[in-house]
C-alpha positions in Angstrom: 14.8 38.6 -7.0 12.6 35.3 -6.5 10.7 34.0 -9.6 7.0 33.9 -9.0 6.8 30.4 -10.8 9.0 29.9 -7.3 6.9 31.2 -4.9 3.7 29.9 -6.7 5.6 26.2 -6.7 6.4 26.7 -2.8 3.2 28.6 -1.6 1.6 25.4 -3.1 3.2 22.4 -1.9 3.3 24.1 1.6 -0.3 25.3 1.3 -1.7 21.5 0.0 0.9 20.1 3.1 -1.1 22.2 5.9 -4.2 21.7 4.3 -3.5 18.0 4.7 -1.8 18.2 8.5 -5.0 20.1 9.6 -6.7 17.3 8.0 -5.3 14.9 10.3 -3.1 13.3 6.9 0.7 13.5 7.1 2.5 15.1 4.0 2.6 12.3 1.1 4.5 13.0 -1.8 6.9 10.6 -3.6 9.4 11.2 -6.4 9.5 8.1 -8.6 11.0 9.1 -11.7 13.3 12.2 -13.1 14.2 12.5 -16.4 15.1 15.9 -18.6 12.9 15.3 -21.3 10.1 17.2 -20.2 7.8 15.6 -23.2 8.9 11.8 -21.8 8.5 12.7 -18.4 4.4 14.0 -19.1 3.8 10.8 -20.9 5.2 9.2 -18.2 2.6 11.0 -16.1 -0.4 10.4 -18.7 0.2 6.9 -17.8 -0.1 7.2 -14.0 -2.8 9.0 -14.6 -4.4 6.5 -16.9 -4.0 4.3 -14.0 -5.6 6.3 -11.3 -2.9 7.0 -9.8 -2.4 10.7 -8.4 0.6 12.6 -9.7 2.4 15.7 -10.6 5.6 16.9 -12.7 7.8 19.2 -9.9 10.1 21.8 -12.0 8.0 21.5 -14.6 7.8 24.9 -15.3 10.8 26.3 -14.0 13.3 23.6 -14.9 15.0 25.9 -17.8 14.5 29.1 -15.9 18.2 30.0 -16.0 18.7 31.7 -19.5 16.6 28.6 -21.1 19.4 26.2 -20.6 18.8 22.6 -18.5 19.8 23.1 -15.3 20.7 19.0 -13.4 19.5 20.5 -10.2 16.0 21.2 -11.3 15.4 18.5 -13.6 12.0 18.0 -13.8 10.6 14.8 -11.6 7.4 12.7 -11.4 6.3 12.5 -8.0 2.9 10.6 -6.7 0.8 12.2 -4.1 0.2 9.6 -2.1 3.3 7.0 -1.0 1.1 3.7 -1.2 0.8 4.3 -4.8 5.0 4.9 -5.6 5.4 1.2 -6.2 2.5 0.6 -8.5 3.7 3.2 -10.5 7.2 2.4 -10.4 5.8 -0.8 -12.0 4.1 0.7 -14.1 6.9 2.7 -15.6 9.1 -0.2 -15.5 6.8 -1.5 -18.0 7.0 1.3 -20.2 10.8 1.7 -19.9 10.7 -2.1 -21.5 8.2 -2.1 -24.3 10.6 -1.0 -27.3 13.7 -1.8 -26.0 13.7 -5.0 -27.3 16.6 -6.2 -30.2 15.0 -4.7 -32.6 17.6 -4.4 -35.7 17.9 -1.8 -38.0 15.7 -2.2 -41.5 16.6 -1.1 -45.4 13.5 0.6 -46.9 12.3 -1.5 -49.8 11.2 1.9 -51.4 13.9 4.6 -51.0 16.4 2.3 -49.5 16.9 4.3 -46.7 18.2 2.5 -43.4 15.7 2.8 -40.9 16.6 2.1 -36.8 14.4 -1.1 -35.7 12.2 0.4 -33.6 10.5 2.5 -36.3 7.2 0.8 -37.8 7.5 3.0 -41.0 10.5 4.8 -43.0 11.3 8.4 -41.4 12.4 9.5 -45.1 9.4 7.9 -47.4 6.8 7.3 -44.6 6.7 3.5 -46.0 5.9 0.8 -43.8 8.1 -1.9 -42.5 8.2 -4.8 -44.1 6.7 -7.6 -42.3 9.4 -10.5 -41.7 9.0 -12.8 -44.2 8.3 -11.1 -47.2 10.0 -10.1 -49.9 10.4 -6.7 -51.1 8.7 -5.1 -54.1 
């Protein structure tokens, strides 16, 4: 028995594909990114979109369809709509992916001691902020 997120997914790409062949337009879809974090993988999309550039998550409903578990072939991808806009994003993403993976090293909370990774701004046990390099603790 076929899932109607399924059909729904397929009856849609197919449908938007003819609509665009009748249209004179050749089928333009590119997948530029797949993650399994479904959360990463929209903000990835937020910033595409941000950008004005066309996109869509595919699987993004029916990724965990299979008794709620991840399922590899159906992790969820970012795809653009229109190919002359995959390498901008891919840029785009590339930035992303970079910003806060630097060497940031891990930080001893000056108020509940706590050792915090060094990408946090603020303690994940007090909610205190980092100290700023420099200074000295209270």
């Amino acid at each position: 028995m076929r899932c109607f997120a399924l059909d729904f997914a397929y009856y849609s790409t197919s449908r938007r594909n003819s609509l665009r062949a009748a249209q004179g337009a050749t089928p333009a879809m590119k997948e530029i990114f797949v993650h399994p974090d479904l959360t990463q993988m929209a903000h990835c999309r937020s910033i595409l979109e941000e950008a004005g550039i066309e996109c869509f998550i595919r699987n993004e409903e029916t990724h965990d369809l299979i008794a709620g578990l991840p399922d590899p072939m159906r992790q969820p991808s970012l795809c653009v709509t229109d190919d002359a806009n995959a390498e901008r994003a891919r840029e785009l993403l590339r930035e992303f992916e970079s910003v806060g993976k630097g060497d940031a090293t891990d930080w001893k909370c000056p108020q509940c001691g706590e050792t915090v990774p060094g990408n946090f701004g603020s303690c994940w046990k007090c909610d205190a902020l980092r100290p700023q390099p420099g200074s000295t603790a209270p």
